[in-house]
FITORDREN-597560 format. One record per residue: residue in one letter; z, y, x of N, C-alpha, C in turn. Coordinates in pm, whole numbers, padded with zeros to 5 digits, always signed. Layout:
! FITORDREN-597560
AZYXZYXZYX ...
! end
This chain:
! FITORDREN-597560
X+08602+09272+06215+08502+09372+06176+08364+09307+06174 X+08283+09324+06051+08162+09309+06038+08061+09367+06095 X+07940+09327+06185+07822+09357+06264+07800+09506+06123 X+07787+09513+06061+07728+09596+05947+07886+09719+05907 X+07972+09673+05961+08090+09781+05918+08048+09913+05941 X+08030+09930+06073+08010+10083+06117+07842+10150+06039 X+07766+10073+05998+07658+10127+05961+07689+10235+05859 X+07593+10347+05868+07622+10478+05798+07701+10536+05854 X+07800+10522+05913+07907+10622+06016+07828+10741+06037 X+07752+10729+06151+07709+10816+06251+07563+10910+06069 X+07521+10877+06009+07476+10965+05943+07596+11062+05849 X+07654+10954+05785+07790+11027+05748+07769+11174+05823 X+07891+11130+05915+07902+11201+06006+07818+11374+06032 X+07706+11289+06043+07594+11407+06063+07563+11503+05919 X+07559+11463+05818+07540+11541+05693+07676+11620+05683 X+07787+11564+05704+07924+11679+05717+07909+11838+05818 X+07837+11768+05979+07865+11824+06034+07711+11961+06054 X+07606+11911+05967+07517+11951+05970+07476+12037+05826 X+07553+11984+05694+07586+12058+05616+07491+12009+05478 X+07353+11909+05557+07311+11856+05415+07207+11752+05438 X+07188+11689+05389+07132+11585+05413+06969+11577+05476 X+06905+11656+05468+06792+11730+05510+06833+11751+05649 X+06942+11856+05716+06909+11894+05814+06967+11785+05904 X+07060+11683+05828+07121+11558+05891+07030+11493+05972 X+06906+11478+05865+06794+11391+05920+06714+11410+05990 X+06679+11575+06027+06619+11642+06084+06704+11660+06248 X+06820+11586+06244+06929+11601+06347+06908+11464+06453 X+06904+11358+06334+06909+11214+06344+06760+11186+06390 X+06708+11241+06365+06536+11179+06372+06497+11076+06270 X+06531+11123+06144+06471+11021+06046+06450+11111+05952 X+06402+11006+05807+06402+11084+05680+06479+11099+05607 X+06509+11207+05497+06679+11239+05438+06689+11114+05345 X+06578+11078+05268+06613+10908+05205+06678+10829+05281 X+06662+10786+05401+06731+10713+05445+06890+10748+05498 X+06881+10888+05522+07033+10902+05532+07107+10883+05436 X+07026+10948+05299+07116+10901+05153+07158+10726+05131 X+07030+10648+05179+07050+10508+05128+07181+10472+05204 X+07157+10513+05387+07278+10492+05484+07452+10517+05395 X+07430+10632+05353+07569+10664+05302+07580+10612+05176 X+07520+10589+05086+07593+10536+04969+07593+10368+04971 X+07513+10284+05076+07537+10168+05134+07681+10153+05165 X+07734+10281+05284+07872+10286+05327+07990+10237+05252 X+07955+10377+05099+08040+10408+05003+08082+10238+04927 X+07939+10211+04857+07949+10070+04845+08043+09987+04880 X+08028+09961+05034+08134+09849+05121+08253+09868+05123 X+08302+10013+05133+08424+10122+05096+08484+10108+04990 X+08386+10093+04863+08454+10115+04727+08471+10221+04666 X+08456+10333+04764+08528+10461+04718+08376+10597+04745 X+08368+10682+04703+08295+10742+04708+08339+10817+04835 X+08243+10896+04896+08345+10954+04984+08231+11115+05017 X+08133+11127+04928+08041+11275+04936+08049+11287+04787 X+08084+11452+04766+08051+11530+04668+07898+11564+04630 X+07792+11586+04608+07669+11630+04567+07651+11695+04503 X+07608+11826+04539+07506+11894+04383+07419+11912+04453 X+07289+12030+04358+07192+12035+04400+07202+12110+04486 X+07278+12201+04528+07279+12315+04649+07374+12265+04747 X+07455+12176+04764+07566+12139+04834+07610+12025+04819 X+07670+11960+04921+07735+11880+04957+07846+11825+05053 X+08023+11792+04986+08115+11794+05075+08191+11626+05049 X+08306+11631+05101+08387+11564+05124+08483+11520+05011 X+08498+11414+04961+08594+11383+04896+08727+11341+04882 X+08851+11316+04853+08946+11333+04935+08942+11193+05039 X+08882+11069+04986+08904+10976+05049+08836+11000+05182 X+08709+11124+05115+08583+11092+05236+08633+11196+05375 X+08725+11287+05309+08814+11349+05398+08954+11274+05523 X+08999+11200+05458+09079+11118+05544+08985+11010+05622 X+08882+10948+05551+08779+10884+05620+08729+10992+05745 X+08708+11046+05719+08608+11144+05831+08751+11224+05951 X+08810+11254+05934+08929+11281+05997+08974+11182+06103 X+09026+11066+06103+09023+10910+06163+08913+10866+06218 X+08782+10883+06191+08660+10828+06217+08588+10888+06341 X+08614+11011+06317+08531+11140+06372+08580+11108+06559 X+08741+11101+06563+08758+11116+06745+08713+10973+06799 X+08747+10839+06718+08680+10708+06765+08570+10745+06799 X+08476+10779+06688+08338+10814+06749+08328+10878+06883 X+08360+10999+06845+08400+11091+07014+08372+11002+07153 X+08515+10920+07114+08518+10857+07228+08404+10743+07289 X+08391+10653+07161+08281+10561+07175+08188+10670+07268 X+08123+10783+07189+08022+10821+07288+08050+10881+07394 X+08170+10922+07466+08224+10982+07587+08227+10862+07660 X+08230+10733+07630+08270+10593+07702+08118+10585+07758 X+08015+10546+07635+07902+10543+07694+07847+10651+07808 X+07856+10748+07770+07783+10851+07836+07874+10844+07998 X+08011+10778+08027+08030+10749+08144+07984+10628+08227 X+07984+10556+08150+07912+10409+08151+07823+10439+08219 X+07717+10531+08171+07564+10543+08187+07573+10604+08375 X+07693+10696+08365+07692+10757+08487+07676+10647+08628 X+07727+10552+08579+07721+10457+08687+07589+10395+08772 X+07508+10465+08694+07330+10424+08781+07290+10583+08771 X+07344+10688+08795+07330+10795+08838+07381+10842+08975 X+07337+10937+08995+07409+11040+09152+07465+11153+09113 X+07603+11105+09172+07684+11234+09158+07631+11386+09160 X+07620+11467+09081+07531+11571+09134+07619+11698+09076 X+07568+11824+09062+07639+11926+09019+07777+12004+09073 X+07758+12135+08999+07893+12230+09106+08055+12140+09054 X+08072+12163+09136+08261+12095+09092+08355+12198+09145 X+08409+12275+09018+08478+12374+09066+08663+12352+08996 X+08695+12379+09152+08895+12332+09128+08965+12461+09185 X+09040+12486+09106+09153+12572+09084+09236+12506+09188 X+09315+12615+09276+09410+12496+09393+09505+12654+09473 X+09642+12590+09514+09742+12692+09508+09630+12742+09738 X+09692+12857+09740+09624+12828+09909+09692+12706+09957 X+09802+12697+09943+09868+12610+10058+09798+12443+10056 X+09727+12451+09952+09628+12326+09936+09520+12322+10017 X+09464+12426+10083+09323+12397+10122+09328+12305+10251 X+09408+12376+10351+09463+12305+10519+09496+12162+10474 X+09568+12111+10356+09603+11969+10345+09516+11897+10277 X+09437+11939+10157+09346+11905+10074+09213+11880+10110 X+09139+12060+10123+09026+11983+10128+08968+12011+10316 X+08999+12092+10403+08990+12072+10511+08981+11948+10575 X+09071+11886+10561+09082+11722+10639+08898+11600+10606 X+08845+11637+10421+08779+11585+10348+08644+11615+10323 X+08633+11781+10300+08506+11854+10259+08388+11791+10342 X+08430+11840+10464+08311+11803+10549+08230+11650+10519 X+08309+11538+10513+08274+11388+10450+08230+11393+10344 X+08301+11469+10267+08284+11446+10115+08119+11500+10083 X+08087+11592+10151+07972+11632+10139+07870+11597+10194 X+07910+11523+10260+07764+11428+10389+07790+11275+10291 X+07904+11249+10228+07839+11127+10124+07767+11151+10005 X+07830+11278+09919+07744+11310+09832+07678+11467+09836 X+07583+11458+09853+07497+11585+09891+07438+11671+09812 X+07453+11613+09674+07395+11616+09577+07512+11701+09437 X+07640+11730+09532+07734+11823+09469+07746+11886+09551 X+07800+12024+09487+07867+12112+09509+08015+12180+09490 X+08068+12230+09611+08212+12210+09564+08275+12363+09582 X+08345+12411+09456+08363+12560+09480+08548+12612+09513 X+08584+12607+09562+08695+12561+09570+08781+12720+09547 X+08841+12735+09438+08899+12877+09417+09040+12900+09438 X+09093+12951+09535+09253+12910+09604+09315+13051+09465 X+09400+13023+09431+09448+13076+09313+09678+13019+09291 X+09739+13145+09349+09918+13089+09364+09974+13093+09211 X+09863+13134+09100+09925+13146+08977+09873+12998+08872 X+09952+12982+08780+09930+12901+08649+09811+12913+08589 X+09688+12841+08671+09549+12921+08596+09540+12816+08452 X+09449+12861+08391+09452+12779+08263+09283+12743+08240 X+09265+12646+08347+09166+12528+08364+09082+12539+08298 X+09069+12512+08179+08996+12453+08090+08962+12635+08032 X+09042+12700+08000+08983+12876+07984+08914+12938+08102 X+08895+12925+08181+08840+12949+08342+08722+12891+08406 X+08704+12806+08273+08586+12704+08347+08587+12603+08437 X+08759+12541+08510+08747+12509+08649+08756+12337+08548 X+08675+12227+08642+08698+12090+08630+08815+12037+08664 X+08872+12100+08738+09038+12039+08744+09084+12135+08869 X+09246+12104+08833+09351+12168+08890+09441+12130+08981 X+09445+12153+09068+09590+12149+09196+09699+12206+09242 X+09779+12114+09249+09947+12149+09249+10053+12081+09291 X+10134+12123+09325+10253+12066+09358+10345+11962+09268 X+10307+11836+09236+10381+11783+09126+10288+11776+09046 X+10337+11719+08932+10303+11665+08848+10257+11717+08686 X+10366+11823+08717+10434+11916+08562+10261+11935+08508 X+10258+11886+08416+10121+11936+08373+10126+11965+08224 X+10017+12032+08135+09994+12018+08015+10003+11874+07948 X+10053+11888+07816+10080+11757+07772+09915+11704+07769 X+09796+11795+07774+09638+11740+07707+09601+11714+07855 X+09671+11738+07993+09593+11699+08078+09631+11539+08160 X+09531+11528+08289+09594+11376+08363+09593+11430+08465 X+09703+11387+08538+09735+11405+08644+09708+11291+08795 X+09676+11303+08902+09662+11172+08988+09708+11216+09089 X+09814+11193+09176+09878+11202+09300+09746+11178+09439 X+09739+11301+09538+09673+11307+09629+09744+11263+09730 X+09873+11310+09732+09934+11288+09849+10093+11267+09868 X+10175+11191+09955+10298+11146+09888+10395+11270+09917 X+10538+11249+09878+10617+11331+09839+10606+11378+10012 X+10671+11505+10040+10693+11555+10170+10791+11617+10153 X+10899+11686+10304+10991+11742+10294+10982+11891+10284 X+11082+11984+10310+11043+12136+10338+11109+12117+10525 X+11031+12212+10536+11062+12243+10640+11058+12384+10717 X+11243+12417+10798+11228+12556+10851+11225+12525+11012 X+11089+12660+11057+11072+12638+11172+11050+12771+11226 X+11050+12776+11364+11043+12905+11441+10999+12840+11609 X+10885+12934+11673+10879+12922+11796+10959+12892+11844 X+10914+12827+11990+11005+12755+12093+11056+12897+12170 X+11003+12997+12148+10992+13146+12244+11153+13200+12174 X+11108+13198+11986+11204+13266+11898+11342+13165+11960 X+11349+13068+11934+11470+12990+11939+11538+13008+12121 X+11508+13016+12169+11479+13024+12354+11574+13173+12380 X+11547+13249+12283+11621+13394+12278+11730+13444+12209 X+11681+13329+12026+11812+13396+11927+11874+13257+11921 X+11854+13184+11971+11964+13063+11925+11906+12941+11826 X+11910+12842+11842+11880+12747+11710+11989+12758+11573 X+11963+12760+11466+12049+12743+11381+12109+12590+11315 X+12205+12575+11279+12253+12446+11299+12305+12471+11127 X+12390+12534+11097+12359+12537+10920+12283+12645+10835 X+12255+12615+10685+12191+12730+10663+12253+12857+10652 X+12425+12860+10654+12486+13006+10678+12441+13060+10780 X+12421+13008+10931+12330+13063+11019+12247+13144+11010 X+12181+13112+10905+12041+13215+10906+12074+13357+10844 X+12189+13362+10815+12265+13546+10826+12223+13626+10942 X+12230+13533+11057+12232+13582+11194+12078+13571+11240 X+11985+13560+11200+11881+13519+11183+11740+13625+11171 X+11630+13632+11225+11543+13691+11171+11477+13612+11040 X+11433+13605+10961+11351+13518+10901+11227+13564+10799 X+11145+13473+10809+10967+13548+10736+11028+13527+10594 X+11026+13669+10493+11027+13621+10408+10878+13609+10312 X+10899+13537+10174+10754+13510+10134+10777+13591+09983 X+10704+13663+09954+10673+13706+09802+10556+13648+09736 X+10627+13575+09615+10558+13513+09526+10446+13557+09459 X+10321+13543+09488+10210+13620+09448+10197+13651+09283 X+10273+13542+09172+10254+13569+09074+10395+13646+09012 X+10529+13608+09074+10628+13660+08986+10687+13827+09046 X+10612+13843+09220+10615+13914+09292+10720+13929+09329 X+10842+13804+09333+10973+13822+09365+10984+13795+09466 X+11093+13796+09601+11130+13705+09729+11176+13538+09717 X+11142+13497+09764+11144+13326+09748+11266+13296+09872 X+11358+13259+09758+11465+13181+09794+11489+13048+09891 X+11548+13051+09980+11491+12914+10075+11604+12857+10015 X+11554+12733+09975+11610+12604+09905+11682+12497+10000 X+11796+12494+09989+11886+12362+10078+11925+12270+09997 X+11955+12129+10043+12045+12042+09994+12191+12013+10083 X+12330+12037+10025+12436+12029+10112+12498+11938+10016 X+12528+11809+10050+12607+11707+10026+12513+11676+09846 X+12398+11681+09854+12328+11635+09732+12312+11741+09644 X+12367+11857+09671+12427+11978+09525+12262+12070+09604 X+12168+12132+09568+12083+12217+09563+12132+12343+09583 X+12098+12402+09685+12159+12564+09719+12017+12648+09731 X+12050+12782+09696+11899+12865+09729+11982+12955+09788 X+11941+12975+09927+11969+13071+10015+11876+13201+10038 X+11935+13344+10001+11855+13443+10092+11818+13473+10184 X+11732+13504+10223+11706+13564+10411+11630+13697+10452 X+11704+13743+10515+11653+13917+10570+11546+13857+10678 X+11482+13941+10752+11376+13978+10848+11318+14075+10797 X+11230+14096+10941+11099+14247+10947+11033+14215+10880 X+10968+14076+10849+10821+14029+10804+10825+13981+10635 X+10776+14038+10568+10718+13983+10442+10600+13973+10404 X+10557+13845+10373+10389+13805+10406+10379+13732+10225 X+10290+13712+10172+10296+13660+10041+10132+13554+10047 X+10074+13500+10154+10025+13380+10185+10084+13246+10333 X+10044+13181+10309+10109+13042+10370+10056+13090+10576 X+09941+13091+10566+09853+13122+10673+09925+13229+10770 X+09987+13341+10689+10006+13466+10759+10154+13461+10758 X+10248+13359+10708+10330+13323+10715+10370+13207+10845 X+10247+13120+10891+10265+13055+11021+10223+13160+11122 X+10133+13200+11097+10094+13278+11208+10193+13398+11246 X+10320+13456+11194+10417+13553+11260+10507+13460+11320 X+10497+13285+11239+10629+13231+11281+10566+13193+11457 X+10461+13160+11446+10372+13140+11597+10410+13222+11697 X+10342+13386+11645+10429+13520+11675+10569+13498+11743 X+10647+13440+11726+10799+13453+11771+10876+13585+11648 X+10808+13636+11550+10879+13683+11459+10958+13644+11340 X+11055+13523+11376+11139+13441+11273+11120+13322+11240 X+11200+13301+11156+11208+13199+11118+11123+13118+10994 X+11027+13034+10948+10937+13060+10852+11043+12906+10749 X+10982+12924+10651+11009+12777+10555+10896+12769+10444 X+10827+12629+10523+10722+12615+10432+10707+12444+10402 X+10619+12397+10355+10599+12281+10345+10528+12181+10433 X+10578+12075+10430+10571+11961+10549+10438+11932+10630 X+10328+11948+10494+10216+11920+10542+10140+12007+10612 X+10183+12163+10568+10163+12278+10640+10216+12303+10764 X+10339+12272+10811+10401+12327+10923+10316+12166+11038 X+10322+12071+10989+10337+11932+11081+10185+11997+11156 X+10063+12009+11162+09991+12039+11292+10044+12161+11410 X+10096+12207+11349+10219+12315+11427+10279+12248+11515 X+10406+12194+11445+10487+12094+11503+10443+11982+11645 X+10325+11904+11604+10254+11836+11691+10193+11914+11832 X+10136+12006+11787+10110+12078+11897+10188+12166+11948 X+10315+12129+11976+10445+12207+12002+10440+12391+11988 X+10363+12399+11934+10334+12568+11935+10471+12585+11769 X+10522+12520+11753+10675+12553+11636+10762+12403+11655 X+10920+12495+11632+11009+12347+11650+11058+12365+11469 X+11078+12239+11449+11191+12234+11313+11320+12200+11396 X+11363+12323+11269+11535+12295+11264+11597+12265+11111 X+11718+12246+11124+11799+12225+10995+11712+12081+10927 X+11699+12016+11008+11605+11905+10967+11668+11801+10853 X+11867+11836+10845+11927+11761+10768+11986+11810+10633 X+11901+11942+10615+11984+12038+10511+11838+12025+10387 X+11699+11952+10431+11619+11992+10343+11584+11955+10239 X+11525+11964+10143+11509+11859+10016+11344+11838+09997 X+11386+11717+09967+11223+11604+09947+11190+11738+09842 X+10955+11729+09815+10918+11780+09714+10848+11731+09713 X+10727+11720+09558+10629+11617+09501+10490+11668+09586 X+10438+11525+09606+10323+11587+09661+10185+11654+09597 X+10108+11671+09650+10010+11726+09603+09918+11627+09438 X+09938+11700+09340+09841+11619+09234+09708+11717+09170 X+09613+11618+09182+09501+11670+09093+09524+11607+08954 X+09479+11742+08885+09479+11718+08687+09352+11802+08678 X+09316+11751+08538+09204+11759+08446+09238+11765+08307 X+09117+11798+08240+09165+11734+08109+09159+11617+08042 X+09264+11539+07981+09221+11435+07906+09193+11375+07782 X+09086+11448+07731+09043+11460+07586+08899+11399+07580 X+08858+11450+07696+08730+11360+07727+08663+11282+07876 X+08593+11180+07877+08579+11109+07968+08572+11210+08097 X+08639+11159+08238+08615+11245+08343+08472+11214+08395 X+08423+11380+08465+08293+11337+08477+08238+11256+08618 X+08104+11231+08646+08108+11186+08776+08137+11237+08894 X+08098+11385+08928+08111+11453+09003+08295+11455+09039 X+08347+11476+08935+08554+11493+08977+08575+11334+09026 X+08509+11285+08913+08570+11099+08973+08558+11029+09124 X+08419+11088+09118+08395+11085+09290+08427+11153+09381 X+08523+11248+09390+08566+11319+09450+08723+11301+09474 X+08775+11304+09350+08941+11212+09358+08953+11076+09392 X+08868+11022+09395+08828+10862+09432+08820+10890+09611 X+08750+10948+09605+08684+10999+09763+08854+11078+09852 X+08915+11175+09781+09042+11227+09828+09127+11148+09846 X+09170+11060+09732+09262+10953+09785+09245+10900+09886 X+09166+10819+09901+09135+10698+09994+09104+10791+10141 X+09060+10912+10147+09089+10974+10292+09211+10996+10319 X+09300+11103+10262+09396+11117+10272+09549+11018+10296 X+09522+10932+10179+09580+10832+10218+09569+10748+10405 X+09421+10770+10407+09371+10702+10514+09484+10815+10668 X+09456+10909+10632+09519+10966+10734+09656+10986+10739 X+09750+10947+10655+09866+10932+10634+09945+10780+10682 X+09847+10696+10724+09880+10592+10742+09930+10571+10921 
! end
């Protein structure tokens, strides 16, 4: 490619998207002569014409149509590249707002916020706990959190945290009175918390693995709770049996205030990932912040 190839692009460009060569220039900061000389210089090197003209209007020709089609997202990007580039002698600054299921906050940003905000002081972080399929980019939020990976084909995804198990647990008080359970047919005999799914509003099936084959088991009890929080706190209670996820139950666990059982019936799940969209450069504020999550998290996993 020739130092002189791309010249006229970016006026191109601007008379399409601005509608005439006048307000092109008035866009560009120059005079409309020179946007005309810019583009038919282009055409020139091209061969091909690629603007229609009359005196009231001006469009696209078919070549100048497939030209401008192809041309138009390079550009995009070129300037989404720079304009991140540039970020790099800036300060992170501005609100950063993430969509995130509850069971994210205790593993996510609890462990982080507090740091994250004594390094950069200069953001703000809005953190909207949300158990349904929000749709990011219609909502306004900079990115999204979840379990896995499954994302929109337009978004990116980056792993926070590694895969973890499930895990069912119940007070040392509960077990002390009704018995430990040793398979998941057991839990017939069983009190157990159940959980309703905040978005499908159904009862949530506790999930086993027996000899590799995936089983979803039902479970009765008094208690039906439809957040993570109020779901440890009955299992604390001595009111059943709870099944939640690894990263949730384990400060429990440690501080012997809950035992796990069925520790050999459970099945691995993906860990926690942040997504965005990827259509355009991520900004500073998310970059420094998923940059910043990893490397804690990780840090405390070690």
């Amino acid at each position: 490619m020739k130092r002189t190839d791309l010249d006229g692009v970016l006026p191109l460009l601007a008379v399409i998207e601005q509608g005439s060569f006048r307000a092109a220039a008035s866009a560009l900061g120059v005079t409309p002569s020179a946007i005309s000389q810019s583009v038919k210089l282009l055409e020139e090197r091209i061969g091909v014409p690629l603007l229609t003209r009359t005196t009231r209007s001006v469009g696209l020709t078919q070549a100048g149509q497939i030209f401008v089609e192809r041309v138009r997202p390079a550009m995009a990007e070129v300037s989404d590249t720079l304009a991140s580039i540039r970020e790099f002698g800036e300060r992170p600054s501005g609100l950063l707002r993430i969509n995130a299921p509850r069971i994210a906050y205790p593993v996510i940003f609890e462990p982080i916020l507090p740091a994250f905000l004594e390094a950069f002081p200069d953001v703000e972080v809005e953190v909207f706990l949300d158990d349904g399929l929000a749709d990011i980019v219609r909502d306004g939020f900079d990115a999204g959190i979840r379990l896995g990976q499954l994302v929109a084909p337009d978004m990116i995804a980056r792993a926070l945290t590694p895969p973890s198990r499930m895990v069912v647990c119940a007070s040392p008080e509960y077990l002390a009175v009704h018995g430990t359970p040793r398979t998941p047919d057991d839990l017939a005999q069983h009190r157990c918390i159940n959980f309703r799914r905040p978005t499908q509003k159904t009862i949530y099936h506790w999930r086993f693995l027996e000899a590799g084959v995936d089983r979803h088991v039902p479970v009765t009890g008094s208690v039906t709770v439809n957040d993570p929080n109020a779901k440890m706190h009955a299992a604390r209670a001595g009111l059943g049996l709870a099944y939640e996820v690894g990263p949730i139950v384990q400060p429990y666990l440690d501080r012997g205030e809950l035992v796990a059982v069925l520790k050999d019936h459970l099945p691995d799940i993906p860990g926690f990932h942040i997504y965005y969209p990827g259509r355009t450069q991520i900004m500073l504020k998310l970059r420094v912040f998923i940059d910043f999550a990893v490397a804690e998290l990780r840090r405390s996993t070690i």
